[in-house]
N, C-alpha and C positions, 0 to 999 in steps of 0.2 A: 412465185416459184416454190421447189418443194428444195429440201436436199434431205441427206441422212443424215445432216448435224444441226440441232435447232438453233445453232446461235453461229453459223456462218451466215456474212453479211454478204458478200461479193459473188454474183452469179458466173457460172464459167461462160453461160452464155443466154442469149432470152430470146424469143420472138422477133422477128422484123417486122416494122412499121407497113411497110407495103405488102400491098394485093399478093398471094402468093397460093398456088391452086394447093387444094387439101391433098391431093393422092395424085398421084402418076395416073393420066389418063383421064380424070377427073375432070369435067367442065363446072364444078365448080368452087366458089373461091370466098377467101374470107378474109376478115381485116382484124388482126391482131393487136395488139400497143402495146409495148414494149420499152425500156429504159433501158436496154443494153445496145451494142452494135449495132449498125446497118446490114443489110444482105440476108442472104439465106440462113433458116436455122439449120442446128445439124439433123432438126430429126428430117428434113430434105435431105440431106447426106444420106440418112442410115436408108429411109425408104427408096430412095434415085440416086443410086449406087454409082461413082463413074471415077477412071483410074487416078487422076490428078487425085480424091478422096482418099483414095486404096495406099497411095504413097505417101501422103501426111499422117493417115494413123500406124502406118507399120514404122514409122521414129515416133511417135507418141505414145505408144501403148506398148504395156510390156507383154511378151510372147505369153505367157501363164494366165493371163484375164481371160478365163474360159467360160461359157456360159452353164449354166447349174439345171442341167435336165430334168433337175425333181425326182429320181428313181424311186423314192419313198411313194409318192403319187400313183407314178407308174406301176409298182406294185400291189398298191392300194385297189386299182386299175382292176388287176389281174385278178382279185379274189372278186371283185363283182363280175367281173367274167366269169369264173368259177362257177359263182351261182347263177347267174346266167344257164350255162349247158346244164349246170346239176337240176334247177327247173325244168331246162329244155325237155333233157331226159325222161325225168320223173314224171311231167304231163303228157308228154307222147308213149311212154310204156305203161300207164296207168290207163292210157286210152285205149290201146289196145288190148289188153285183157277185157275192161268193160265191153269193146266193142264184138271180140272175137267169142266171149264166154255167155252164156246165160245162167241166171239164178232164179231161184224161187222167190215169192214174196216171204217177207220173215212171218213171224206170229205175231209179235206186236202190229200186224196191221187187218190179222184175220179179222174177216166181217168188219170190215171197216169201208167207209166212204170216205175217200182221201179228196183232196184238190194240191194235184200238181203244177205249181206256175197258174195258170189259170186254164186247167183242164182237169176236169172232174173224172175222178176213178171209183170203181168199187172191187173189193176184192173180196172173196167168200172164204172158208178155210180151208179148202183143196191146199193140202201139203208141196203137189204140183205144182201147182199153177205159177207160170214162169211172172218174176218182174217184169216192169216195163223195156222193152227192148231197148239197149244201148245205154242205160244206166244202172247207176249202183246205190241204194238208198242207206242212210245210216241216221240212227236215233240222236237227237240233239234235244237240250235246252229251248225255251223259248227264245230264252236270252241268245241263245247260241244261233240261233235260226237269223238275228239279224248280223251281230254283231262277225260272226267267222269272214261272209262273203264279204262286211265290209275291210276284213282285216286283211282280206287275202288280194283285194283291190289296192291297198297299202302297199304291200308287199312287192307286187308287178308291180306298181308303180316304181318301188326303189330299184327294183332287178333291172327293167328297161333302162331307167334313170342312168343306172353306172354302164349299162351298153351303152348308152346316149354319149356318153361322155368320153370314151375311147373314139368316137365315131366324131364328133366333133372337135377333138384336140389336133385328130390329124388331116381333119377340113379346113383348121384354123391353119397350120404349118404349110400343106398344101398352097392356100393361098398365099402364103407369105412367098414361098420361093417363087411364085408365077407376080408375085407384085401388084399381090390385088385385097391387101389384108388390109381393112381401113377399121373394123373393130374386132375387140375379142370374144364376142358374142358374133356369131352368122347362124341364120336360118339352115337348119342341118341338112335337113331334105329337101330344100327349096336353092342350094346353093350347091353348086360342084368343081371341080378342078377342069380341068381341059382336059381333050382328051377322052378316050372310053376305055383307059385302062386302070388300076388304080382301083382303093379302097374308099374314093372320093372320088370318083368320074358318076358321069349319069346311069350307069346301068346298076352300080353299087346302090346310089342312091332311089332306085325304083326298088332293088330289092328290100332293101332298107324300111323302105316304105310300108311293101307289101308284108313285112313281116310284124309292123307298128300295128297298123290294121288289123291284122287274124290275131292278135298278143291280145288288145284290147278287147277286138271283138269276139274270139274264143272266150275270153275270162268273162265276157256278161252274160253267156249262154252257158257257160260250166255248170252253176250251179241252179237247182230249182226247189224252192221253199216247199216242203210237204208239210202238209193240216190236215187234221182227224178232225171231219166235223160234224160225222155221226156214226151210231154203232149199229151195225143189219144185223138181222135173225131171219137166217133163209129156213122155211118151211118147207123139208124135203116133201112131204106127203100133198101139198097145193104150192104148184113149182106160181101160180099167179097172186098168193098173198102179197101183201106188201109188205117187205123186208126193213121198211124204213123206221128205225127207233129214236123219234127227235127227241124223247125226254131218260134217254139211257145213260145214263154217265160213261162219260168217254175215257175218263182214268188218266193216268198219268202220264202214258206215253202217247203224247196228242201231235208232239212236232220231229221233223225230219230233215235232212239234206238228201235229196235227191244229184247227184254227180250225173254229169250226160258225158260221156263220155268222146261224142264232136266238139261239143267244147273244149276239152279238155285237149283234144288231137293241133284243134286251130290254137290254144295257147301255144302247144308244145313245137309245135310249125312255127308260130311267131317269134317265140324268143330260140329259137334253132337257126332263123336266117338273121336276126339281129346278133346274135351271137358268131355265125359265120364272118359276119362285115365285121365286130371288134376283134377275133384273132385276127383276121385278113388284113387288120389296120393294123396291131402289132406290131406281125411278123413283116408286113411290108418296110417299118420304120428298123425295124432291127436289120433291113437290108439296105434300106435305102437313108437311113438318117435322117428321117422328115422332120420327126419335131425336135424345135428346140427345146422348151420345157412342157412336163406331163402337168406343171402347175396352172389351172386356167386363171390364178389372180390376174389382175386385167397387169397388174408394177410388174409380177414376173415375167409374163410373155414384152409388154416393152423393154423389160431390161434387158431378155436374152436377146431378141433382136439386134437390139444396139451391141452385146458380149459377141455375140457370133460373126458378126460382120469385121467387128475387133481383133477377132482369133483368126479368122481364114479371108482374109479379104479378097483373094485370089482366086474364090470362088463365086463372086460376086456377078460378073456377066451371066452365069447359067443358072442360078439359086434364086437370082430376086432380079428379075430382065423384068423390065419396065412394061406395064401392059400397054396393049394400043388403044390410041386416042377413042375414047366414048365405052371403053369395057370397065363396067364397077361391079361391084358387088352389091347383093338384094339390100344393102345395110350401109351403104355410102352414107359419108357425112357429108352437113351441108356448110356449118360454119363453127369448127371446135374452137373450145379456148374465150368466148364471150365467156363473160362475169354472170349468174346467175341465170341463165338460160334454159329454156324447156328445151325436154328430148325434141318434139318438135320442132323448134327454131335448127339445134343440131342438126339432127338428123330429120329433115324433108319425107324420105323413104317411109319415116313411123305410120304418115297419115293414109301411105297404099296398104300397109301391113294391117291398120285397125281397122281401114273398109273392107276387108277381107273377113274378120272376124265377123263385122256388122252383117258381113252380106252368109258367112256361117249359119249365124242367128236368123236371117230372115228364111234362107233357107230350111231349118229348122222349124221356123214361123210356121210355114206354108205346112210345110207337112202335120206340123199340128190341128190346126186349120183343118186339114184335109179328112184326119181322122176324126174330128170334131162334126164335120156337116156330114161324114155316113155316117157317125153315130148315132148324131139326131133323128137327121133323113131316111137311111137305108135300114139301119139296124136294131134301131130306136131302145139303144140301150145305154144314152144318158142321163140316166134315172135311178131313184133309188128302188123306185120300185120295180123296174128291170134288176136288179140286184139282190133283190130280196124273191124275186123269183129262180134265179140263176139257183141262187141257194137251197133254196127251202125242199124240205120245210124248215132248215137252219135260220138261223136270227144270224142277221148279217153283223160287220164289224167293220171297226176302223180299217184295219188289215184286206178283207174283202171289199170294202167299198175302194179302198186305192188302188185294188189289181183288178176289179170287175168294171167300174163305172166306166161308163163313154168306151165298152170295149168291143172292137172290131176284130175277127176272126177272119183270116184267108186260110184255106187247108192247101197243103202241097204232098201230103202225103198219107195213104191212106192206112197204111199199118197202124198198128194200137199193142198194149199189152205187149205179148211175148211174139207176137208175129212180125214178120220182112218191116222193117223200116229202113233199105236200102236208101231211099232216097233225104234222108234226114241231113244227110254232109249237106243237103241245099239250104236246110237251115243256120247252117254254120256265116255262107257266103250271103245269106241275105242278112242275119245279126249282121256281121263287118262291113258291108255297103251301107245299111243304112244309117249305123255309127259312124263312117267315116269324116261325113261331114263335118261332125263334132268333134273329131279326134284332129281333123288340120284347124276348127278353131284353137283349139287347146295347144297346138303344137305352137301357132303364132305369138298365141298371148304366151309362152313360154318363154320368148325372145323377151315379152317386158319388163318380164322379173329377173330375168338376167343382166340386162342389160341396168336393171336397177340398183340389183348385185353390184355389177360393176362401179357404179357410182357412189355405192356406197360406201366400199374398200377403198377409192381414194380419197372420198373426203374425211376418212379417217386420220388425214394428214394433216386438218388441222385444230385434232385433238390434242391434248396434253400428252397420248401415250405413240401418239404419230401412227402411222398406217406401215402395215408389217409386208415384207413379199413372203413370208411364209406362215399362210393362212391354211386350216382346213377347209377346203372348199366344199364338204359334204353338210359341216357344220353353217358353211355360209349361206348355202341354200335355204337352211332353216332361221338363220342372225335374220335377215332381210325379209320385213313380213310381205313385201308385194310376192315375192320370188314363192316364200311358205305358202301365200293364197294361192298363183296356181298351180304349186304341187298339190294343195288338197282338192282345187276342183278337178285335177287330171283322175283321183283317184272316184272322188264324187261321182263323178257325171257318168261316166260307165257303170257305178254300182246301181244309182236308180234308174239308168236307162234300161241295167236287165230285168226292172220293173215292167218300165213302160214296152218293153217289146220283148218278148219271148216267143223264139222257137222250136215248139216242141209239137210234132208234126201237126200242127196249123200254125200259121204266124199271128200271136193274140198281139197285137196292138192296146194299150190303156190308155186312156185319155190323160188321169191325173199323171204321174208318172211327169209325162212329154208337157204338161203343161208348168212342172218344177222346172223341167231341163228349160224350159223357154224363160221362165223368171229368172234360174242362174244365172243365162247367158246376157241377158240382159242386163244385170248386175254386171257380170264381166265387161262387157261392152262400156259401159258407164266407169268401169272403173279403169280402163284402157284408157278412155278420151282424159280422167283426171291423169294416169300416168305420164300420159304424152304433154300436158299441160302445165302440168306442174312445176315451179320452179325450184331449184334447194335451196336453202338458208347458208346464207354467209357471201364473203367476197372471193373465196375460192371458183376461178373457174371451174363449168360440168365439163366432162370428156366423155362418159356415158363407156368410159369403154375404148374410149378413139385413139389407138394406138400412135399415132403421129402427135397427136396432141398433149400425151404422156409423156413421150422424147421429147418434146419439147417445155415442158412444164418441168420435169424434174432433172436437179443441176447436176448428182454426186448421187451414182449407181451403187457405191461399194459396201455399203453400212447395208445392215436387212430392216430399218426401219426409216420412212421418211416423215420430212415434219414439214407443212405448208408456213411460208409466210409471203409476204407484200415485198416486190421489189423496193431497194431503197427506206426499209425498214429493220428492225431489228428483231 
């Protein structure tokens, strides 16, 4: 049992001996042991509300036991919202000027043979001559060439993140008043409220979706790596000499960012409708009182539970009405409360949620594969000596052999330079399809590290310093190294996938690229099967999160720190 005092002996209450189902509606059931009373626990009360309950705690409990919303959180909340639309903003009005304006090329690229992303340009030193249509190029470091796009995949990764978490607090409360909350972690997009109205009903959740998608897949088409990697001398007086100077020195301004400006439109699309669903989750709660607390600690959301039910019990038929027999949630538990226990054993559900990822990955698989045998076959440019042709007469490189090799071209559009590239926004919608796949693996294995989060914050309780309900949760994301790995492969896998696919009017496909994204994933995959596997250390039961099984493990709500011991120990 836990309580908030390390040296209270006498539980107020513990577990029952018998079979007793985990969740309202649940078929399934688990076997607890227990050293206190017979019968029902109360966390059966808090979750399977019914009046005889409602009338023993209104003489037990004093009227002022209120449940603690977190507004700190909550406005913590608000400023990643902030930047949420102040991004939104910023990448859809920076799109539109690249889109709707045209520029010349600068001088740092006169007479120059550039390679943009992996499409080969030359530009002579007509002061005219317009840039590449729908982007904006700017001088960078070499250093800077790799390191910005990856900083800026960072970035979105944290903006999404804090919309993520607005969007999930009030999925989690949602389910609570429908009576169908069994952990504090739920698959976000994959789970919804009843109903089609709502900040949490299905049609929230497609938008939701659809704006995850164009966020990631706009931001691996944003940017495009520009290389000087040789210098011309056009001969006006014989327009057929050959301009090409392989042994010129190319000087010092050799690297670039090339900005596309669809990209930049689908970032701004993306986090514009993820940002639409967290004010819409807000303003909803400020109308309707959904959540309990804005704290996701797995101890806070159990405590307010059990506080709220405390304070207004009178609202208990319509706030938390018992779902119907066979309705769970994607995250049902199987058997909480065993001593040492794999998520697995817990939670059942783990092993649909990681074949998903696997089948992500094979997914993935294939289409590497794919691009593999027309490289060979069709386009036979899995070679170095295909690449050293691409080039030349330039002497190829590290850098050129990983965006040239095994690479496949499909053109969808024929503009170039300063000319109609009308059709380009198609590059946008095929970056984000064929990232998507990768982006619901990332989204699942997301649930592992949370969910691992969650396990971690309780067994903090049977530390010396006990386990706190008032944690920074932004910080915990990063405390919990499973949860830290896939926030870095969410940022990862889109930065080198804008390797392996870019569209910049043809769609260049790369071999090496797609064949890292296939070792990541399989890495992840292997390291999903240890998560789901794995057991914790100690004699503390795992809860992983399982809100029933938190009411019921801990004795004494009222302290902000709890401390684990052994029934019938000291």
């Amino acid at each position: 049992m836990a309580s908030t005092t390390p040296g209270s002996r006498e539980p107020s209450w513990s577990w029952p001996r018998q079979h007793v189902p985990l969740f309202a509606g649940s078929s399934s059931e688990t076997i607890i042991h227990g050293h206190g009373h017979e019968g029902k626990s109360e966390s059966d009360d808090i979750l399977q509300p019914r009046t005889e309950v409602v009338e023993k705690r209104r003489s037990s409990r004093p009227k002022s036991f209120t449940a603690d919303r977190d507004i700190w959180t909550r406005d913590l909340c608000i400023v990643g919202l902030i930047l949420g639309w102040g991004a939104a903003a910023a990448a859809i009005s920076t799109a539109a000027v690249i889109i709707a304006g045209n520029v010349t090329v600068p001088p740092w690229l006169f007479n120059r043979q550039v390679l943009v992303s992996s499409t080969m340009y030359l530009f002579n030193d007509d002061t005219t001559q317009p840039y590449i249509k729908d982007q904006r190029v700017y001088l960078v470091s070499d250093a800077a060439l790799v390191v910005i796009p990856l900083l800026l995949q960072v970035c979105i990764a944290f903006v999404s993140g804090c919309l993520e978490s607005i969007h999930s607090t009030t999925l989690r409360w949602a389910l609570w008043r429908e009576g169908r909350l069994a952990h504090n972690t739920n698959l976000r997009l994959f789970t919804c409220a009843r109903g089609t109205s709502g900040p949490n009903a299905w049609p929230a959740n497609l938008l939701s979706c659809l704006g995850y998608f164009l966020t990631f897949g706009g931001s691996s088409v944003m940017l495009f790596p520009l290389v000087v990697n040789m210098v011309l001398e056009f001969d006006k007086d014989d327009v057929n000499a050959d301009p090409f100077r392989p042994d010129a020195d190319l000087g010092p301004n050799r690297y670039g960012i090339s900005f596309n400006g669809w990209g930049l439109l689908g970032l701004g699309i993306g986090l514009l409708l993820q940002s639409v669903i967290s004010t819409w989750c807000l303003i909803y709660d400020a109308k309707h009182h959904v959540v309990g607390t804005w704290n996701s600690n797995p101890l806070a959301t159990a405590r307010a539970c059990r506080r709220l039910l405390d304070v207004n019990p009178s609202s208990l038929e319509t706030s938390v009405s018992a779902p119907a027999p066979g309705t769970e949630t994607f995250c049902e538990s199987g058997s909480a409360g065993k001593t040492r226990s794999s998520l697995l054993a817990l939670v059942p559900a783990t092993r649909t949620i990681a074949n998903w990822i696997w089948a992500s990955f094979v997914l993935h698989a294939i289409f590497t594969v794919t691009v593999a045998v027309v490289a060979v076959h069709v386009q036979h440019s899995a070679s170095l000596a295909f690449v050293r042709d691409y080039l030349a007469p330039v002497t190829a490189d590290f850098d050129s052999v990983w965006k040239i090799f095994g690479l496949v071209t499909a053109r969808y559009n024929q503009g170039v330079y300063g000319k109609s590239r009308s059709n380009e926004w198609a590059g946008l919608l095929i970056q984000s399809a064929t990232l998507s796949t990768l982006l619901v693996g990332l989204h699942l294995a997301d649930l592992f590290g949370r969910l691992m989060r969650d396990e971690a914050i309780w067994r903090r309780a049977a530390t010396p310093k006990g386990a706190s309900f008032e944690t920074n949760m932004i910080l915990e994301e990063f405390r919990n190294w499973p949860s830290a790995a896939i926030f870095v492969y969410k940022a990862m896998v889109p930065w080198i996938f804008s390797f392996g696919v870019a569209c910049n009017v043809a769609l260049f496909v790369a071999l090496l690229p797609l064949v890292t994204i296939a070792v990541l994933y399989l890495i992840l995959g292997l390291f999903i099967e240890y998560l789901i596997r794995a057991e914790p250390n100690g004699r503390q039961p795992a809860t992983y999160g399982d809100v029933r099984a938190l009411l019921g493990l801990v004795d004494d709500w009222n302290g902000e720190t709890i401390f684990w011991r052994e029934r019938g120990r000291a």
